[in-house]
C-alpha positions in Angstrom: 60.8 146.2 -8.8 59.9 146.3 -12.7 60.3 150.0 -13.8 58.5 151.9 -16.6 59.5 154.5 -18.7 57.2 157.4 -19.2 57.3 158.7 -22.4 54.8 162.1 -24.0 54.8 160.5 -27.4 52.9 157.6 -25.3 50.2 159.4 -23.6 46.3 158.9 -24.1 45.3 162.4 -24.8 41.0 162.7 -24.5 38.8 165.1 -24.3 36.3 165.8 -21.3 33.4 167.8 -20.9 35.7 171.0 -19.8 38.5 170.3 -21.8 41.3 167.8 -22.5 42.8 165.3 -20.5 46.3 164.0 -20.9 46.5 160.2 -19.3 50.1 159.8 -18.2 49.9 156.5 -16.2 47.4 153.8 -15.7 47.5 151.2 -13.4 47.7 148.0 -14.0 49.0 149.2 -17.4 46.6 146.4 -19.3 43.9 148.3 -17.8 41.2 151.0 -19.2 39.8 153.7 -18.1 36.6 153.7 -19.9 35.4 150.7 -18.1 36.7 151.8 -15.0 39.1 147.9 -14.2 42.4 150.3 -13.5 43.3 150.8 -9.9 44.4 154.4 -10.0 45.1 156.6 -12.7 47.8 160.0 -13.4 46.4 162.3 -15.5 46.6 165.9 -16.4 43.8 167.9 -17.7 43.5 171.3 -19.5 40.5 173.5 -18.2 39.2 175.8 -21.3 35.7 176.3 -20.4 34.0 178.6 -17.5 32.0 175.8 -16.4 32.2 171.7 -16.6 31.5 169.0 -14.6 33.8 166.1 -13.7 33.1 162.6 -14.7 31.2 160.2 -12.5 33.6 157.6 -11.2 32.0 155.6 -8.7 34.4 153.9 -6.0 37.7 156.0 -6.9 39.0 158.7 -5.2 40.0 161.4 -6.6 42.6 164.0 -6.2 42.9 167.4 -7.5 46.1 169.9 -7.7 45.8 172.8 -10.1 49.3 173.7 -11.6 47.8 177.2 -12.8 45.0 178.6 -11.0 43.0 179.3 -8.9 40.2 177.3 -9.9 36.7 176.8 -7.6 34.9 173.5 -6.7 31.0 173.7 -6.4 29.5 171.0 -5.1 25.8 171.1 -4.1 26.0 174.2 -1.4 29.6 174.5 -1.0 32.2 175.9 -3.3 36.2 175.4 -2.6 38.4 177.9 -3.8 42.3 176.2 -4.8 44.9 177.8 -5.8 47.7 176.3 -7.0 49.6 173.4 -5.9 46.7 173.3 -3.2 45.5 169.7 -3.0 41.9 168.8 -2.7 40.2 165.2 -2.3 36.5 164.2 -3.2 34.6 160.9 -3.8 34.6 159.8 -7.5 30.9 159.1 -6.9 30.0 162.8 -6.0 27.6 164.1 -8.6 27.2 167.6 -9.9 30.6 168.3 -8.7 32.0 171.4 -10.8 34.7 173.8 -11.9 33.5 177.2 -11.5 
């Protein structure tokens, strides 16, 4: 097995509509993001508005664990409340999902 050393100095740092996001890992590393040809992706994002909405990634799933919290979900008529270190899963392809 081929390891990788992960180092702060190398990670993508971007911002998204509710704050910034920090990419730590991206695989297969040759990959990108921004035309979505990675398989999965480790990321950390800062939350510094009240309200944003998560980008649309169509076919991924996705996986959320706030380290600080809580933070709520809305998504259409429901709304998930997490507090931290609570994991929650949701379809990349999900519109109008939001932090509330």
């Amino acid at each position: 097995m081929r390891m990788h050393t992960i180092n702060v100095n190398n990670y993508v740092v971007t911002d998204w509509s509710g704050g910034k996001t920090m990419e730590i890992f991206l695989s297969p590393t040759k990959s990108s993001y921004q035309d979505r040809t990675f398989n999965y992706r480790i990321s950390s994002a800062t939350v510094e508005k009240e309200h944003s909405v998560f980008s649309f990634l169509p076919g991924y799933k996705r996986i959320i664990l706030p380290l600080r919290g809580p933070i709520s979900l809305v998504h259409k008529f429901s709304k998930v409340k997490l507090h931290p270190f609570q994991t929650y899963y949701f379809k990349g392809s999900e519109k109008d999902r939001k932090f509330w």
